[in-house]
Residue frames relative to the residue before (quaternion, step in Angstrom):
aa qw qx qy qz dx dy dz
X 1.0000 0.0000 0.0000 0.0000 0.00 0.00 0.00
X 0.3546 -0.6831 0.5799 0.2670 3.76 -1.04 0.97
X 0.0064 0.9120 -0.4075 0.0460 3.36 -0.92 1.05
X 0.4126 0.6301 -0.3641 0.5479 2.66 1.50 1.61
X 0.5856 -0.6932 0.3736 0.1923 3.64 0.89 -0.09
X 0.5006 -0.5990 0.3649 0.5074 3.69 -0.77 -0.22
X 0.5047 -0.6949 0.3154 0.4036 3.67 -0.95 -0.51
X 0.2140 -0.8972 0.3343 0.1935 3.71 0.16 0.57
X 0.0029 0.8004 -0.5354 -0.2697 3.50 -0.18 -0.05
X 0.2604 -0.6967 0.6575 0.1206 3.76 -1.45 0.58
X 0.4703 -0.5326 0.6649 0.2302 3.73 -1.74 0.96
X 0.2632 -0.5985 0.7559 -0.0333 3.03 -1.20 1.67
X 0.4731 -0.6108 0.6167 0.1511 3.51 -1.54 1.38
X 0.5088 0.6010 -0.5592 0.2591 3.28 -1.58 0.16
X 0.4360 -0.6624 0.5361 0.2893 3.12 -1.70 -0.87
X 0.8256 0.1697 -0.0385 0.5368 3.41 -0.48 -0.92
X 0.7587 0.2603 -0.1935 0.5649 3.77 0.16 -1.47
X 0.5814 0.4380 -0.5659 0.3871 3.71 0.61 0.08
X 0.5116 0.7254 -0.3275 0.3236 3.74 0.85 -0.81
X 0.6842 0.4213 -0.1503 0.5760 2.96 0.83 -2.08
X 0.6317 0.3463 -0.4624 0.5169 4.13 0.45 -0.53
X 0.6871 0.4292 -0.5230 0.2649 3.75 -0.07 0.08
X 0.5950 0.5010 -0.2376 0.5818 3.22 1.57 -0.80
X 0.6083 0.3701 -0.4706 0.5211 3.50 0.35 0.39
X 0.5497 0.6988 -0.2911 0.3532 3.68 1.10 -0.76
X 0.7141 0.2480 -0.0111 0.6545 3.37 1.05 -1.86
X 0.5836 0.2805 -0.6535 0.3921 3.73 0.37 1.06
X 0.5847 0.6377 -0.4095 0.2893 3.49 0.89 -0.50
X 0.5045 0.6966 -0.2315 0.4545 3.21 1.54 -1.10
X 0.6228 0.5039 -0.2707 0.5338 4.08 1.47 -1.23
X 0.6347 0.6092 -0.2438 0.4083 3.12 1.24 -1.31
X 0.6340 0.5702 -0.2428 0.4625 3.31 0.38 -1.10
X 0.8739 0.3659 -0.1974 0.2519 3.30 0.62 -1.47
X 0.2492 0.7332 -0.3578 0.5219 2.89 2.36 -0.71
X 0.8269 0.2809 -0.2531 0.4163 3.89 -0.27 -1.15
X 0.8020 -0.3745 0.1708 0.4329 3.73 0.66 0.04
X 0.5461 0.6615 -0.3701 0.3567 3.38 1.37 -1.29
X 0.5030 -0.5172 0.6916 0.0348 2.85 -2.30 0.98
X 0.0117 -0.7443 0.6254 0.2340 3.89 0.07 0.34
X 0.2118 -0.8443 0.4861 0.0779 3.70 -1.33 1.02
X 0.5793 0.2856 -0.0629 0.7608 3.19 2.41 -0.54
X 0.1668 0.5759 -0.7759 -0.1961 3.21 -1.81 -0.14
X 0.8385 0.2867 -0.1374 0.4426 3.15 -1.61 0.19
X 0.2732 0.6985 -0.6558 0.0860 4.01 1.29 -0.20
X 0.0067 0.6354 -0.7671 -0.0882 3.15 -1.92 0.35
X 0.1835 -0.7665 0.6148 0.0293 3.46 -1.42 0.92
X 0.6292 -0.4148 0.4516 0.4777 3.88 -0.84 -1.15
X 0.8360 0.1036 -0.2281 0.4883 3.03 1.53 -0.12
X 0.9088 0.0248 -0.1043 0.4031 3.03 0.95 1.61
X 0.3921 -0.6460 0.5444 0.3641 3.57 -1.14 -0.49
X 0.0632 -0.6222 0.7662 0.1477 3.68 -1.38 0.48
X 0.5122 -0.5360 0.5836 0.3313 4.01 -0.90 0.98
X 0.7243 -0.0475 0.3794 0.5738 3.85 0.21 -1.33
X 0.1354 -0.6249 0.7647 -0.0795 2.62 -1.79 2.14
X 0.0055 0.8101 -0.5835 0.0567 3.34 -1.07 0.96
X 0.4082 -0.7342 0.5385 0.0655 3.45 -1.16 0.68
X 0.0603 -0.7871 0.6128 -0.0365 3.78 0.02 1.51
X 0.1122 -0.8436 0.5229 0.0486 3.30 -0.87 1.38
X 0.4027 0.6183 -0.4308 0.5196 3.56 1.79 0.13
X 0.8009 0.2613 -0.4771 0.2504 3.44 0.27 0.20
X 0.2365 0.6997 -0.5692 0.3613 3.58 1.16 0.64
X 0.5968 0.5390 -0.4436 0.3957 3.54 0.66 -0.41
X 0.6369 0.6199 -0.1295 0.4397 3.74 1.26 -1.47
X 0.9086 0.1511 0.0743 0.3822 3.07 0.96 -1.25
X 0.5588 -0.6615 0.3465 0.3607 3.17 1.41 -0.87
X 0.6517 0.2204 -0.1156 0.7165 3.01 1.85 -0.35
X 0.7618 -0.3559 0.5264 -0.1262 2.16 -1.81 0.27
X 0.1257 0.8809 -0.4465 0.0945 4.08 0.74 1.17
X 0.2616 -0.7222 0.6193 0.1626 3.15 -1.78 1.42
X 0.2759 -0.7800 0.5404 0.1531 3.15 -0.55 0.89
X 0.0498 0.7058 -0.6880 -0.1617 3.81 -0.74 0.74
X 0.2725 -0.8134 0.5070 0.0841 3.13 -1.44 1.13
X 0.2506 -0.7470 0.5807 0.2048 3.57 -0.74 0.43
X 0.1144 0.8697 -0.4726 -0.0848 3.83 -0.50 0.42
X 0.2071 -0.8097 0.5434 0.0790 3.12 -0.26 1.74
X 0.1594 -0.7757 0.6066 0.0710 4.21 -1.02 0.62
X 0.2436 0.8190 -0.5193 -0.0125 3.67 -0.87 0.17
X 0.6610 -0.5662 0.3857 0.3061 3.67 -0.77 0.57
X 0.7447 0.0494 0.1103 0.6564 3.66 1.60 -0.79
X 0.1090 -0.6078 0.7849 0.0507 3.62 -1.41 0.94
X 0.2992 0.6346 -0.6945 0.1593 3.60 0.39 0.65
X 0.7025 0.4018 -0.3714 0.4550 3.87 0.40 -0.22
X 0.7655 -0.3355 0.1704 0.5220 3.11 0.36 -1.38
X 0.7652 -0.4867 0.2452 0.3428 3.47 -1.10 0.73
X 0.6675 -0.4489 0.4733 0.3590 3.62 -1.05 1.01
X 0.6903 0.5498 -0.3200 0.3448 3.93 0.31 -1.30
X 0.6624 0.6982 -0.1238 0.2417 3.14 1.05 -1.31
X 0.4132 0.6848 -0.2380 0.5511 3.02 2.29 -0.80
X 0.6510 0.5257 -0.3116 0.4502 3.74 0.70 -0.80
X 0.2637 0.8224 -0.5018 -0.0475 3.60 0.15 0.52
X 0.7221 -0.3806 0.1298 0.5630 3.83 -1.03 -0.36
X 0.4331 0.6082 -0.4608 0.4798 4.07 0.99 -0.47
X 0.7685 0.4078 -0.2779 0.4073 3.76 0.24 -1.56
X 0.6126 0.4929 -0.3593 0.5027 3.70 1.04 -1.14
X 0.6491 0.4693 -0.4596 0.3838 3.60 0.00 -0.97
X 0.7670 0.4631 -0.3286 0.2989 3.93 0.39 -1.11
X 0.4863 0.6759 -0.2323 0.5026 2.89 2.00 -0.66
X 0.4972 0.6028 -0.3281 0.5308 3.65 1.28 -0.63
X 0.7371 0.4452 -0.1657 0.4806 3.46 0.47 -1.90
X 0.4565 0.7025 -0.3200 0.4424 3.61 0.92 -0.52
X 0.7915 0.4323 0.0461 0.4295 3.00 0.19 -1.87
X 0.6276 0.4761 -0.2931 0.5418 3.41 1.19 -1.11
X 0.9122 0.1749 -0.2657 0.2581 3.51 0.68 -0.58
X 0.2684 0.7165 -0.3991 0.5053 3.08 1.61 0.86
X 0.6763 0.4583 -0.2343 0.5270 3.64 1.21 -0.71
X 0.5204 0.7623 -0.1124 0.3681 3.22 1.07 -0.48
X 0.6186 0.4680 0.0270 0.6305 2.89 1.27 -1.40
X 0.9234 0.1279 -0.0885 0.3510 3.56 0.59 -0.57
X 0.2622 -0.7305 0.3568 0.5199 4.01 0.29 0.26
X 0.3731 -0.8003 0.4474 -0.1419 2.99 -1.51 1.18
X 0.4750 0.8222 -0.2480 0.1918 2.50 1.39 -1.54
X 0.7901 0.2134 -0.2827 0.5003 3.94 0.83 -0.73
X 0.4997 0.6161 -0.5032 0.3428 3.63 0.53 0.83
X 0.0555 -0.7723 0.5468 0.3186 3.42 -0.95 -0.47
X 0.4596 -0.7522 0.4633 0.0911 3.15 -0.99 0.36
X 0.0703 -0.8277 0.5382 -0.1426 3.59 -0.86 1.63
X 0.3703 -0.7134 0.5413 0.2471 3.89 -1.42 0.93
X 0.0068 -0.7930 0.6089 0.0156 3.58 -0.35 0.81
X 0.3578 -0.5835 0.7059 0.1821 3.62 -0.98 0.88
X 0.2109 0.5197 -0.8072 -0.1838 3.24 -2.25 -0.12
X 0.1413 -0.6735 0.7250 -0.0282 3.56 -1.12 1.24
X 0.1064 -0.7528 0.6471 -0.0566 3.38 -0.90 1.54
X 0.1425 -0.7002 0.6887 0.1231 3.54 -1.14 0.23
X 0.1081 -0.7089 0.6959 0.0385 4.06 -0.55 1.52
X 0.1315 0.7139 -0.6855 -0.0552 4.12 -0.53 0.69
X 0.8124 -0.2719 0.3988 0.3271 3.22 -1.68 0.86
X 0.9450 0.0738 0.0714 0.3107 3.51 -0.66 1.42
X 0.7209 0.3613 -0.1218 0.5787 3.50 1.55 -0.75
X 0.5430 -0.5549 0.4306 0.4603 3.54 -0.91 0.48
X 0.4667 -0.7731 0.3295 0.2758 3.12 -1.35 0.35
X 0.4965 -0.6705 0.4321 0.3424 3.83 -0.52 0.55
X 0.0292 0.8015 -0.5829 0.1304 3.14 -0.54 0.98
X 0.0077 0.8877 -0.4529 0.0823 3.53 -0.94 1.60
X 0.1174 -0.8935 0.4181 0.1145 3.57 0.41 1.02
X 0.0115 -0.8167 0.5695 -0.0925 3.77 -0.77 1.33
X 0.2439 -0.8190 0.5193 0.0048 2.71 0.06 2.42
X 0.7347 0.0784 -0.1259 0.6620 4.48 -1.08 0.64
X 0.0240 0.5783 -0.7893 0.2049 3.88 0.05 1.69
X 0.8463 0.1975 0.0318 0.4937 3.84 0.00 -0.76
């Protein structure tokens, strides 16, 4: 039995930086798929939180034997002239990301998957394609 559902996506309020986070959202989403992933969530929200993107890597049954969910965290910004997009992800964000994940698993039988934190940290500048970096077990 599949026990994960369809994927859904949901309209995030705001303005400007909500824009740019959707557009950092649906390139990651190309990204993601480019490398093999199945997206199973966007935007998931729970009681204990948000995961940007849940995905399902089936290339690494070969590696392991299972099967890998992949919660993703996708951080976007106009400039890494200070510091990298990734960097936004700190221990406060991981931990909820934990709780996230814990109860997203929870909910469904799992038991032969495992389960990985994967960053994508994109950079969209004025005019230039965008940079786009995908960091599968960040956490």
């Amino acid at each position: 039995m599949w026990p994960f559902g369809r994927a859904r996506e949901e309209e995030s309020p705001g303005g400007d930086s909500a824009d740019l986070g959707r557009r950092g959202e649906k390139l990651a989403q190309a990204a993601l798929r480019k490398q093999g992933l199945r997206i199973l969530a966007r935007n998931y929200r729970c009681p204990a939180g948000e995961a940007d993107l849940i995905a399902l890597d089936i290339a690494t049954r070969k590696e392991t034997g299972a099967e890998t969910i992949a919660f993703v965290e996708v951080k976007t910004r106009t400039s890494d002239r200070y510091t990298p997009p990734e960097s936004a992800v700190n221990a406060d964000k991981r931990r909820r990301m934990r709780k996230v994940a814990d109860y997203y698993l929870s909910l469904r039988r799992v038991e032969a998957f495992r389960v990985r934190f994967d960053i994508v940290s994109i950079v969209i500048r004025d005019g230039q394609t965008p940079e786009i970096r995908y960091i599968p077990g960040a956490f």
